[in-house]
KOLKE-847441 format. One line per field, with one value per residue (C-alpha): x, y, z; residue in three letters; residue number from 1. Coordinates in pm, 1 decimal, always signed. Example, Ala and Ser with C-alpha at 12.3 -4.5 7.8 and 13.67 -1.06 7.14 Angstrom:
BEGIN
x = [+1230.0, +1367.0] $
y = [-450.0, -106.0] $
z = [+780.0, +714.0] $
rest = [ALA, SER] $
nr = [1, 2] $
REM end
This chain:
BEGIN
x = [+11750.7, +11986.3, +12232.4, +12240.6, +12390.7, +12449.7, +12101.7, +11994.9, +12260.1, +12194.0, +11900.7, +11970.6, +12188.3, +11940.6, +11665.2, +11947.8, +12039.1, +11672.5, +11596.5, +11945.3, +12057.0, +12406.6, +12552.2, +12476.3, +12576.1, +12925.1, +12809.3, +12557.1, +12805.5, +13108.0, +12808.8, +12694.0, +13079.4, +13131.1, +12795.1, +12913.6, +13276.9, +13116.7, +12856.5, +13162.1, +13333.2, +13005.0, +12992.7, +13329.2, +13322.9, +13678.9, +13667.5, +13914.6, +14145.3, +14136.7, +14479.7, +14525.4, +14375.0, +14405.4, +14253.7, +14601.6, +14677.2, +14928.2, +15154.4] $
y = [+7830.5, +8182.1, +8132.5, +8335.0, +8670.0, +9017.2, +9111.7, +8748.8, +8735.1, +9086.5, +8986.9, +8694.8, +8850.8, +9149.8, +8879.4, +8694.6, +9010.3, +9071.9, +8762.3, +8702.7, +9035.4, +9152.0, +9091.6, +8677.8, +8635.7, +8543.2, +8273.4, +8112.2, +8090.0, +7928.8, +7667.4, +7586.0, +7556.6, +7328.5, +7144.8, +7074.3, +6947.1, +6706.4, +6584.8, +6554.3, +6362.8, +6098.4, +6044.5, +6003.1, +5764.3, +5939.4, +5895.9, +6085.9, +5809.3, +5852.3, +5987.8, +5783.3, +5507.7, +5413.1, +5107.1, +4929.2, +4632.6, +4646.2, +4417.6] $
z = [+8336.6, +8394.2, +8655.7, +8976.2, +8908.4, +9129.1, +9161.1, +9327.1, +9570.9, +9682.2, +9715.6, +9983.7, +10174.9, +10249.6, +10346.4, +10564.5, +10738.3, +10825.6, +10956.7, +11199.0, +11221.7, +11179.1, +11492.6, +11418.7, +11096.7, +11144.9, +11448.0, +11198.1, +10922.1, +11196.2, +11325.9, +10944.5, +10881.8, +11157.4, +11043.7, +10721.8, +10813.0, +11060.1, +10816.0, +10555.9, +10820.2, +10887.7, +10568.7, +10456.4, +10782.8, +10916.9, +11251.8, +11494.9, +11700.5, +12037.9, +12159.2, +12479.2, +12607.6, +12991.4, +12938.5, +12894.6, +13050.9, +13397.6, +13460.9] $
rest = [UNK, UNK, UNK, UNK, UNK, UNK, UNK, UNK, UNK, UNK, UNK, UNK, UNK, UNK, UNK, UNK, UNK, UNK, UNK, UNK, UNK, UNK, UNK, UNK, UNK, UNK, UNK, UNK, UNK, UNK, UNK, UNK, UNK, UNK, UNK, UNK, UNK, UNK, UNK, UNK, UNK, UNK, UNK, UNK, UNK, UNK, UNK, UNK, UNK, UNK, UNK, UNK, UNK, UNK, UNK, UNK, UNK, UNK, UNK] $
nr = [1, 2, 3, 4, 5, 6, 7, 8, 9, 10, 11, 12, 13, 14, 15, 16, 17, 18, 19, 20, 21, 22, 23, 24, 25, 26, 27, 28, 29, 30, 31, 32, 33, 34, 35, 36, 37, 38, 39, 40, 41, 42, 43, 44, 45, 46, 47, 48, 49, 50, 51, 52, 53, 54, 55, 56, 57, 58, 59] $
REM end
């Protein structure tokens, strides 16, 4: 099986400019970026912390 070479990609990105147009493909590629990290994240199972809690007990 040939790997994907010039041609192919070409290709792609003429069909992806067709379908989103170029004004949107830089905000599909930052919300498929942000996808991915938070996917990476769930699986991972890194959770963020929460900073501060005011659930702390008063005395």
């Amino acid at each position: 099986m040939p790997g994907i070479g010039a041609p192919e990609l070409l290709i792609v990105l003429v069909i992806v400019i067709i379908i989103f147009g170029v004004g949107r493909i830089g905000k599909v590629g930052k919300e498929l970026g942000t996808g991915i990290r938070e996917f990476r994240k769930g699986v991972s199972g890194d959770e963020e912390k929460p900073a501060a809690s005011d659930d702390k007990p008063k005395s």
